[in-house]
N, C-alpha and C positions, 0 to 999 in steps of 0.2 A: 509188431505194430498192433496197437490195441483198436477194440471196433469201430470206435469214431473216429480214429485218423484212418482208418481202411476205407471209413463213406466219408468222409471229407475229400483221400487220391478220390474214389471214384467220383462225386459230384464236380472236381476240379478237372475230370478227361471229361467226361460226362457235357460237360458244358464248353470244352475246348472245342471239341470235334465229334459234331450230330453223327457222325459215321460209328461211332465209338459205344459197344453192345457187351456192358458187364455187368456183374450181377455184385451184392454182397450177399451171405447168406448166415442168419444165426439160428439159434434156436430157439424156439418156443417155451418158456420158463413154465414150469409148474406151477406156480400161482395162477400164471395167464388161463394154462390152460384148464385150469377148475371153476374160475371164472367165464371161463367162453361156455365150457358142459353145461352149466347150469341158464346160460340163453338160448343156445343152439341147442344143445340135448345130443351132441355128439360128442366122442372121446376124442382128444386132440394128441396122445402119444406121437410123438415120431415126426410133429410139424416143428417146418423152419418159415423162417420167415426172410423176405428175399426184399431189397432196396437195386433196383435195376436202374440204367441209362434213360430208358424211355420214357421211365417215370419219373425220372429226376427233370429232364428236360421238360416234361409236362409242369410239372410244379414251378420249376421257373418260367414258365409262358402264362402261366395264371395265375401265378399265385409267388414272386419272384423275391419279392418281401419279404416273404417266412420262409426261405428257402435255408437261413439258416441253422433251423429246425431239422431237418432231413439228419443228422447226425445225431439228434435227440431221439431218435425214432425206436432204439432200443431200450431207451431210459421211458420212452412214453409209453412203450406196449409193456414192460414190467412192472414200472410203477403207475397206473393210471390211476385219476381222480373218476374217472366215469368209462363203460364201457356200455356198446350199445348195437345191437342190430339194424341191419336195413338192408333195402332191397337198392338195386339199379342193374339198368339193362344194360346186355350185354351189345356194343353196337354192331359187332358181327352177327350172332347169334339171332338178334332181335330178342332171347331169350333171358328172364327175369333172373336173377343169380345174388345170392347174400353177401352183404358187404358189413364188414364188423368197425366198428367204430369207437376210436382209444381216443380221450380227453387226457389233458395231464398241463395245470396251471405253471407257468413261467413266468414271477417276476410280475401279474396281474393280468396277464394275457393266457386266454383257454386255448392249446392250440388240440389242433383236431386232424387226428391220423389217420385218412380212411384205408383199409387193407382191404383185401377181395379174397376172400376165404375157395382156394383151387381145391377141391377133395382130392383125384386122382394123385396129382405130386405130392400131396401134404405139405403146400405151403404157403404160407400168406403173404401175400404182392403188394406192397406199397402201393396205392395208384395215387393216391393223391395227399397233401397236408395245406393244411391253410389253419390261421386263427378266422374264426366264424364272426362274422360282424353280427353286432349288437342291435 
């Protein structure tokens, strides 16, 4: 099964049944990560990137519309039109933590990938996507 039918089952349990806690998991492409060193200024060797339940669920509570999207998310972190840093709190923590930010136009619509850059696991977590209103 190739990666976008792997986050298509999952977004399809994912959305059947809130009880339902899985992950996909791919890799961090080379290009990404020479493009991330040069705004963060850290080496990204050895990062995956993770598409989870919880965050899929989130994205169809806010954002349900583009939820399509969620399976582009490998095609939008390798190929991106724009990549971008930012900050947001963590709401457990209350502490301030980097959030990387992958653009990638579809068809005339910019959709917008945010990941939450984990160091300890080395891996970047989906939390959220949405096209950005104008």
């Amino acid at each position: 099964m190739d990666l976008e039918k792997k986050i298509e089952e999952l977004i399809k349990k994912s959305l059947e049944n809130k009880q339902f806690t899985e992950s996909v998991f791919f890799d961090l492409r080379l290009n990404t990560q020479v493009e991330l060193k040069k705004i963060l200024f850290k080496n990204f060797d050895g990062y995956k990137c993770e598409i989870n339940s919880h965050d899929i669920r989130h994205t169809n509570k806010n954002h349900s519309e583009d939820l399509i999207f969620i399976p582009k998310i490998p095609d939008i972190i390798e190929n991106f039109s724009e990549i971008k840093k930012s900050f947001v709190e963590d709401k457990k923590t209350k502490k301030t933590i980097y959030a990387i930010e992958f653009y990638k136009k579809y068809d005339n619509k910019t959709v917008k990938a945010v990941k939450i850059h984990l160091r300890k696991e080395k891996i970047l977590r989906m939390k959220t996507l949405f096209i950005p209103k104008k």
